[in-house]
Backbone as JSON, one array per atom type, in Angstrom:
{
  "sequence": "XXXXXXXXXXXXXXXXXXXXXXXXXXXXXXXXXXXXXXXXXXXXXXXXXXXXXXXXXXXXXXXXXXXXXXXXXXXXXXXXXXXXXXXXXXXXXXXXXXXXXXXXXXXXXXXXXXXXXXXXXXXXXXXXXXXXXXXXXXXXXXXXXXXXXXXXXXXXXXXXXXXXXXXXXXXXXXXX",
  "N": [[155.37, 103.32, -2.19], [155.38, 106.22, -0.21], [155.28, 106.9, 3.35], [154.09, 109.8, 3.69], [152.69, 110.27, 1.17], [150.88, 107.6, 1.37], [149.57, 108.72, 3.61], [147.93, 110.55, 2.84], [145.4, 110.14, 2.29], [144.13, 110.31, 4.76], [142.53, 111.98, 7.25], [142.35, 113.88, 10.19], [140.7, 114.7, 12.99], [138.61, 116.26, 15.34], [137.19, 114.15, 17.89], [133.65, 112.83, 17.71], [130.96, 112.75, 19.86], [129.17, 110.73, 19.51], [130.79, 108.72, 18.15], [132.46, 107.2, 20.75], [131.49, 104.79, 21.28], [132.66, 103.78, 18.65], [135.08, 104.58, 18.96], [136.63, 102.73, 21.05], [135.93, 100.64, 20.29], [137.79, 100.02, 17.85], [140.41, 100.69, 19.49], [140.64, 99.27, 21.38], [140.98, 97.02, 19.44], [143.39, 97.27, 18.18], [145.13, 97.28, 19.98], [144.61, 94.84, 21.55], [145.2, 93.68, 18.96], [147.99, 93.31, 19.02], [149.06, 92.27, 21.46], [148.77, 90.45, 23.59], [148.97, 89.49, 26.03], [147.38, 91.63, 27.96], [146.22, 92.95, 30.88], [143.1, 91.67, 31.93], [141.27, 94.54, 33.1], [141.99, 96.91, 31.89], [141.85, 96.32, 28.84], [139.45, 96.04, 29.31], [139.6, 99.33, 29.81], [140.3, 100.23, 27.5], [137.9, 99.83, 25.82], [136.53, 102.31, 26.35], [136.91, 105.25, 25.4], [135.61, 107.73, 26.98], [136.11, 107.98, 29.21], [137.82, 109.28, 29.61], [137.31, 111.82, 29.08], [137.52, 113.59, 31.08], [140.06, 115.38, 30.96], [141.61, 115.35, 29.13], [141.31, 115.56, 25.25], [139.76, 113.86, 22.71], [140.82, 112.43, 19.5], [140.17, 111.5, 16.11], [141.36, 109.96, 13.06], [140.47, 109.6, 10.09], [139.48, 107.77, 7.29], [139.67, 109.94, 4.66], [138.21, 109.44, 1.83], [136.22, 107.18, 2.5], [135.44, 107.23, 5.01], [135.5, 106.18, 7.19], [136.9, 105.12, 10.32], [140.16, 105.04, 11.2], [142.31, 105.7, 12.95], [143.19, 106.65, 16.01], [143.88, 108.89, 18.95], [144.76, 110.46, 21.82], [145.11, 113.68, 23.55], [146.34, 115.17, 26.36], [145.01, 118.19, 28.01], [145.39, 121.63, 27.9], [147.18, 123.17, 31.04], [146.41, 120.68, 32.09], [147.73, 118.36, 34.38], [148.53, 115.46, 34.42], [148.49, 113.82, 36.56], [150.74, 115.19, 37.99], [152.68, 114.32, 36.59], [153.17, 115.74, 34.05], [154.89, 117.9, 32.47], [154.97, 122.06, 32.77], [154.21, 123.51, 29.69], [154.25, 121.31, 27.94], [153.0, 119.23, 25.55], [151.14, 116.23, 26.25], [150.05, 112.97, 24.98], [148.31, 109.99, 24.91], [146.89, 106.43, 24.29], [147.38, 106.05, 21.59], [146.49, 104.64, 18.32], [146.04, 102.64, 16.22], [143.73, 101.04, 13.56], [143.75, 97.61, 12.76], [143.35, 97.09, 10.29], [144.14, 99.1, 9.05], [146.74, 99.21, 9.12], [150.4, 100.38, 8.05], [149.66, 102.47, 6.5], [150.44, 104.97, 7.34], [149.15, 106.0, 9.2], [149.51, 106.09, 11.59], [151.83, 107.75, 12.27], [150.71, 110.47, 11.06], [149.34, 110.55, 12.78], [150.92, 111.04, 15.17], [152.46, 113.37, 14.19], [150.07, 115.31, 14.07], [150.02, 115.49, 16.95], [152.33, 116.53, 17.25], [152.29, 118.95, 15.79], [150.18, 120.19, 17.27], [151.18, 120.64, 19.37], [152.82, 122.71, 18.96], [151.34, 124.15, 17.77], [149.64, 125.28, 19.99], [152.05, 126.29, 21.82], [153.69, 125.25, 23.19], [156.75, 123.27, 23.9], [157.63, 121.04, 24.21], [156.98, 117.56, 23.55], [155.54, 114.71, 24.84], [154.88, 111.29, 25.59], [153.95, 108.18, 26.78], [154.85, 104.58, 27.13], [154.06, 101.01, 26.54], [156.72, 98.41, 26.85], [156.67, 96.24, 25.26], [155.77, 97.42, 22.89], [157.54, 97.41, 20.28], [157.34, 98.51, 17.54], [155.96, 100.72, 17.58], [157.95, 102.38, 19.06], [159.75, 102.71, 17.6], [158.9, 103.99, 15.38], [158.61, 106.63, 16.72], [161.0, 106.85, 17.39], [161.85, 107.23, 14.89], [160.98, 109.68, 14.51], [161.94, 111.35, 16.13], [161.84, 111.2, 18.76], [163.23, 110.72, 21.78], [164.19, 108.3, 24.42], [163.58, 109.05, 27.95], [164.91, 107.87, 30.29], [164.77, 108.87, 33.08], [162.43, 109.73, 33.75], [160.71, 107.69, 33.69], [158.55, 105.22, 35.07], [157.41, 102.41, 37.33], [154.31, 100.71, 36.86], [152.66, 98.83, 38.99], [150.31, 95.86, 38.36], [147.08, 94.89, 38.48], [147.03, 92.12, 38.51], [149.16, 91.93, 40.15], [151.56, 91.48, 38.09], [154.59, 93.76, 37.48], [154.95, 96.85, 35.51], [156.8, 98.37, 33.47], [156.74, 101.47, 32.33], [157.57, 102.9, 29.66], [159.39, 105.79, 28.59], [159.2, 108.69, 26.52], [160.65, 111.45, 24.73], [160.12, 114.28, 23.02], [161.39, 117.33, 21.8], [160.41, 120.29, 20.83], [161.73, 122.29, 17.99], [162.99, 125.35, 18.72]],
  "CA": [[154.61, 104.49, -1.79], [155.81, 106.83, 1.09], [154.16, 107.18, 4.25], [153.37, 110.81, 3.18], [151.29, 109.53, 0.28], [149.79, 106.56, 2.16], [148.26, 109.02, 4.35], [147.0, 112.05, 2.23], [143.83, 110.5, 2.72], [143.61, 110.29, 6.22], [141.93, 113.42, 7.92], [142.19, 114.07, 11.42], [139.47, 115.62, 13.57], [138.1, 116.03, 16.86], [135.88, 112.97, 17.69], [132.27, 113.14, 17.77], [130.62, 111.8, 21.06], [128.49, 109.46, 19.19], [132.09, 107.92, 17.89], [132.75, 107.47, 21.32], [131.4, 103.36, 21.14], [133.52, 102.54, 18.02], [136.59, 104.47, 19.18], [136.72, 101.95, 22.04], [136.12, 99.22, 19.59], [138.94, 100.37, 17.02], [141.76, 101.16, 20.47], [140.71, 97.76, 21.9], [141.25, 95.67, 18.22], [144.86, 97.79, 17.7], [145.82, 96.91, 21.29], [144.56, 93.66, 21.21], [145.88, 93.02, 17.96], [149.41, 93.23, 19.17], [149.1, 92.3, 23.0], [147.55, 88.95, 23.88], [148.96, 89.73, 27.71], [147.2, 93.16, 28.5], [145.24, 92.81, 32.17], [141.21, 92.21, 31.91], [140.28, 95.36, 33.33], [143.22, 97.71, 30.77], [141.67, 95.75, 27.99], [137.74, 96.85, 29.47], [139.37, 100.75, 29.67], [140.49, 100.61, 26.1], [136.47, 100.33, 24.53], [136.0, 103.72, 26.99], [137.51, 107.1, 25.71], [134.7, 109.19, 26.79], [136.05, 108.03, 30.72], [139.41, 110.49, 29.56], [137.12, 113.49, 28.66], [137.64, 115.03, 32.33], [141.25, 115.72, 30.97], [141.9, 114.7, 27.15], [140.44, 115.81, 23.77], [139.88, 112.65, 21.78], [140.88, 113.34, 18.29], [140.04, 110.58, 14.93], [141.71, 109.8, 11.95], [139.57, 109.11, 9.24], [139.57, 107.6, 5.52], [139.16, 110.96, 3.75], [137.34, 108.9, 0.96], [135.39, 106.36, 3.08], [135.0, 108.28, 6.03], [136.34, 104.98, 8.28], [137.71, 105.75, 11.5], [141.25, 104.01, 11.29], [143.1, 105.2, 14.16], [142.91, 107.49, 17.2], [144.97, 109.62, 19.82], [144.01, 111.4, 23.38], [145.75, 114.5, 23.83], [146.14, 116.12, 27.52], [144.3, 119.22, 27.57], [146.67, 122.66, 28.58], [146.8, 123.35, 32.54], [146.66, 119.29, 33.18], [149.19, 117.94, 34.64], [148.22, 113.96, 34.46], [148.79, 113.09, 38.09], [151.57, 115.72, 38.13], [153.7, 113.88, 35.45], [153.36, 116.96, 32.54], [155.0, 119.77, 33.49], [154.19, 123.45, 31.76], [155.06, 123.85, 28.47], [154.75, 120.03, 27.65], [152.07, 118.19, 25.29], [151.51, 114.54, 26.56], [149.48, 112.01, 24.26], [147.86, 108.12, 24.9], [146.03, 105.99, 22.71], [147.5, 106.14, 20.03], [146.03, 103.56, 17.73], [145.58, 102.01, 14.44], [143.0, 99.82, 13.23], [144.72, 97.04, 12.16], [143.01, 96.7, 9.23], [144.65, 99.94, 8.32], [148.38, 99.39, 9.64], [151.06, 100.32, 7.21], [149.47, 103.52, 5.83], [151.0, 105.88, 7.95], [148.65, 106.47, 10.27], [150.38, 106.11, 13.4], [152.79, 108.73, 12.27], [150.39, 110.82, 11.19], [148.61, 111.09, 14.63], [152.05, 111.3, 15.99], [152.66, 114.41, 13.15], [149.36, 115.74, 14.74], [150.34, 115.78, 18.35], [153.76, 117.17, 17.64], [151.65, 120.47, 15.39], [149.13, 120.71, 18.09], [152.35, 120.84, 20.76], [153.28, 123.81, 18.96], [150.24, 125.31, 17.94], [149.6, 125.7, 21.83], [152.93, 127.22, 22.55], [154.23, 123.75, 23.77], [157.94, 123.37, 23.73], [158.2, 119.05, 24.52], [155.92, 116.46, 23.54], [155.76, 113.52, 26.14], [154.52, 110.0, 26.03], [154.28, 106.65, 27.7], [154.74, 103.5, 25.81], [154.69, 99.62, 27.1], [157.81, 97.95, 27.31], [156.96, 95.69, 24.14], [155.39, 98.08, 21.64], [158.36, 97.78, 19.19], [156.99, 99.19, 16.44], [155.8, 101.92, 18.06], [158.98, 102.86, 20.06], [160.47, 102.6, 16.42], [158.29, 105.42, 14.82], [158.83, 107.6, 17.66], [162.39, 107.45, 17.52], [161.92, 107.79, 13.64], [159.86, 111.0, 14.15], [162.66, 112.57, 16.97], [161.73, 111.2, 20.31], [164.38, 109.92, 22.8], [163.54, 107.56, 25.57], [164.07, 109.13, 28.63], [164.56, 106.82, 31.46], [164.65, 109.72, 34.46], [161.21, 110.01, 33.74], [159.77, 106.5, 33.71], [158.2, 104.4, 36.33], [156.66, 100.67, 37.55], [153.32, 100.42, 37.53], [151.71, 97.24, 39.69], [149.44, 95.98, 37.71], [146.07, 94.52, 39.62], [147.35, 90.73, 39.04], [150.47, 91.95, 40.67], [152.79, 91.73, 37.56], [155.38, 94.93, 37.58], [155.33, 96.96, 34.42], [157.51, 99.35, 33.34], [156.34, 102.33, 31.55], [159.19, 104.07, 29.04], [158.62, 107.31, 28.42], [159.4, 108.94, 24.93], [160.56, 112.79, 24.79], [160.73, 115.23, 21.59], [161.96, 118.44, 22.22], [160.32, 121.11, 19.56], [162.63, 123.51, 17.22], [162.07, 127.08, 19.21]],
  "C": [[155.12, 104.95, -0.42], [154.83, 106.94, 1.87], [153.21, 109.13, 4.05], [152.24, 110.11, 1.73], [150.5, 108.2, 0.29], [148.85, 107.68, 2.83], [148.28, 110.77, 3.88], [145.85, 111.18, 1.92], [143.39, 110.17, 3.89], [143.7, 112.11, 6.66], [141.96, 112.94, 9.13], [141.9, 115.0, 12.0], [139.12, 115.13, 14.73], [136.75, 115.05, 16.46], [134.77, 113.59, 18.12], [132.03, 112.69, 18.51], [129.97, 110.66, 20.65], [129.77, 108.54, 18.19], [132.25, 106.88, 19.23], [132.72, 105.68, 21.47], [132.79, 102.87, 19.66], [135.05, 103.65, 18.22], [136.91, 103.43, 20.11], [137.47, 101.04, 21.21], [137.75, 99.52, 18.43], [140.33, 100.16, 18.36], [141.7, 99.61, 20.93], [141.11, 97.02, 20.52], [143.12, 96.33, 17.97], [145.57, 97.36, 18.83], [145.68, 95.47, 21.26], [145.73, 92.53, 20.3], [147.62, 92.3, 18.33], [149.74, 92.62, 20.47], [148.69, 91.82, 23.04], [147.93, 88.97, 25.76], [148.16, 91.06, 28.69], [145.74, 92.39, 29.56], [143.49, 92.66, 31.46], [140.95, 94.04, 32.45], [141.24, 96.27, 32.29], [142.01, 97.18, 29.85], [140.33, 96.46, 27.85], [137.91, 98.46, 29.36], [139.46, 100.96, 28.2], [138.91, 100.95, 25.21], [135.9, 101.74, 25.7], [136.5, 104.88, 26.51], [136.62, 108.16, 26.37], [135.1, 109.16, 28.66], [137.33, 109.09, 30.57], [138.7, 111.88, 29.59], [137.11, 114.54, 29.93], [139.4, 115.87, 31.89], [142.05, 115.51, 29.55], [141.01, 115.4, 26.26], [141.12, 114.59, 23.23], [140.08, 112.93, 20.6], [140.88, 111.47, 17.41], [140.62, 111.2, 13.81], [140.82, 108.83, 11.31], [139.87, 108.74, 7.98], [139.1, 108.76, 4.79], [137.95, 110.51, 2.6], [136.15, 107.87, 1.19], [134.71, 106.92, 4.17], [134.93, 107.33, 7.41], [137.14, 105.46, 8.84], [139.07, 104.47, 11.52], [142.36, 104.46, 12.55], [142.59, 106.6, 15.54], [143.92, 108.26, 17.81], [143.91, 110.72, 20.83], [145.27, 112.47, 23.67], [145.37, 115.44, 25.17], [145.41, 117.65, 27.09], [145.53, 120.2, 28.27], [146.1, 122.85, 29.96], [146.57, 121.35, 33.22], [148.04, 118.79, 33.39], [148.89, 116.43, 34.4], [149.29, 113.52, 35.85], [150.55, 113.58, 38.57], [153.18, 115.31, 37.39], [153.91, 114.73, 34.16], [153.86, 117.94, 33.7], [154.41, 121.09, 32.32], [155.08, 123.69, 30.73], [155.02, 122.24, 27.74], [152.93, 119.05, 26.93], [152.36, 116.85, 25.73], [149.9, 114.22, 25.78], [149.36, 110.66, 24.7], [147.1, 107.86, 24.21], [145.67, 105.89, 22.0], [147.05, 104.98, 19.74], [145.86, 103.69, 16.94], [144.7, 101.28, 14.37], [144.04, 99.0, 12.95], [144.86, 96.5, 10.77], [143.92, 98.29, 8.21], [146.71, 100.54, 8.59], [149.43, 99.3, 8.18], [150.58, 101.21, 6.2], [149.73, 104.74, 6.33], [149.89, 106.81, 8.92], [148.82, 106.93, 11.4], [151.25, 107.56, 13.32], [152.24, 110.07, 11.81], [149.44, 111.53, 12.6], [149.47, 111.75, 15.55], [151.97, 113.22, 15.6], [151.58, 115.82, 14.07], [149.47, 116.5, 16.18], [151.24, 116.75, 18.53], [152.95, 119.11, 16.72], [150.97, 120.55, 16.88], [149.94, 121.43, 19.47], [152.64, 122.29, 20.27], [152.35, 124.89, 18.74], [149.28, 126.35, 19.23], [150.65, 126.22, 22.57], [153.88, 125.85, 23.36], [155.56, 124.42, 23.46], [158.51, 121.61, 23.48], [156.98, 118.69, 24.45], [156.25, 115.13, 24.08], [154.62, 112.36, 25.74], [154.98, 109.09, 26.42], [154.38, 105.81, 26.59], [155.1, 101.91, 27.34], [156.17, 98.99, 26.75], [157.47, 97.27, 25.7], [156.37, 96.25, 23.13], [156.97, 98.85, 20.94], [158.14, 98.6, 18.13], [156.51, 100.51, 16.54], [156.65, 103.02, 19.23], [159.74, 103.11, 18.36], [160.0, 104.34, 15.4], [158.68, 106.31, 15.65], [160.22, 108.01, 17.55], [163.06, 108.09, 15.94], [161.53, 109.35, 13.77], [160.91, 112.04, 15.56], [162.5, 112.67, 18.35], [162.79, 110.61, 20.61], [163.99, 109.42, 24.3], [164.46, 108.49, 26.84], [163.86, 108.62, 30.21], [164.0, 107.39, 32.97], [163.32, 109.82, 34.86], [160.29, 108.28, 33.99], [159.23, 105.84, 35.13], [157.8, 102.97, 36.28], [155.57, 100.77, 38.12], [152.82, 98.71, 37.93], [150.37, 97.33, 39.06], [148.34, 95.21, 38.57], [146.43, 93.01, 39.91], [148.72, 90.68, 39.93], [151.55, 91.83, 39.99], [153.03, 93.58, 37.62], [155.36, 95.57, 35.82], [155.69, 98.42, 33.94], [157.27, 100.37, 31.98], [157.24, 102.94, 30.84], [158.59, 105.2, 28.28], [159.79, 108.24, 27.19], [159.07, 110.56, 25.16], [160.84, 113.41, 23.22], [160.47, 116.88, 21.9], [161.7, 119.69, 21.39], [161.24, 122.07, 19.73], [161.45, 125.03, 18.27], [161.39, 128.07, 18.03]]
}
């Protein structure tokens, strides 16, 4: 089965505020799942999206037929810059996530799919994200779906225990 017909039954829609507890719980079990090193307090922002809504629209993917929230994505809103790292003309996206109970139905790439319409449906031109250093699988889709790491852009954030961690940053360039 192709990832197109894994996920014709996932719907994706702006979250509901009373979501707002089990998107947490869903972003924290997909992060989790994969990441047994991620800081205590990272780990405590993940069960929060509603602390992004000064600058994000939260958006859910749902089981069309169940109506189970299986993954997520935070999309910058137009006019933010995120701490002067977007420039104009440029969707940027974080937390992305899968359940993990629903990994391997094309979710992820659907959300992605999402971001990259919404980039254009807004007049966008480049869609921008961050990624950790060991999310393979998700540096893998990205480069499946037309992003290219670009290093000029990346940085080292200090993390509160004092490890260094290097953010790589993932560009796709939309057809004019």
């Amino acid at each position: 089965m192709t990832d197109t017909a894994r996920a014709s039954t996932i719907r994706i829609r702006p979250a509901a505020p009373t979501e707002y507890p089990a998107i947490g719980e869903l972003t924290h079990a997909a992060y989790t799942h994969d990441y047994d090193d991620l800081p205590a307090g990272y780990r405590e922002e993940l069960k929060h999206p509603e602390a992004l809504l000064d600058a994000f629209d939260v958006f859910v993917a749902e089981d069309a037929d169940s109506g189970e929230l299986v993954g997520t994505i935070a999309l910058l809103r137009p006019g933010q810059t995120f701490g002067g790292h977007i420039r104009p003309g440029e969707l940027y996206f974080r937390l992305l996530a899968t359940h993990p109970s629903a990994r391997g139905r094309g979710v992820g790439a659907e959300l992605t799919r999402f971001a990259m319409d919404e980039a254009s449906r807004r007049g966008d031109r480049v869609v921008v994200l961050n990624s950790g250093p060991d999310m393979l699988g998700a540096h893998a889709l990205y480069r499946k779906l037309g992003f290219s790491r670009r290093s000029e852009r990346e940085e080292t954030l200090v993390l509160p225990d004092g490890r260094e961690l290097e953010l790589q940053t993932y560009v796709l360039d939309l057809p004019a």
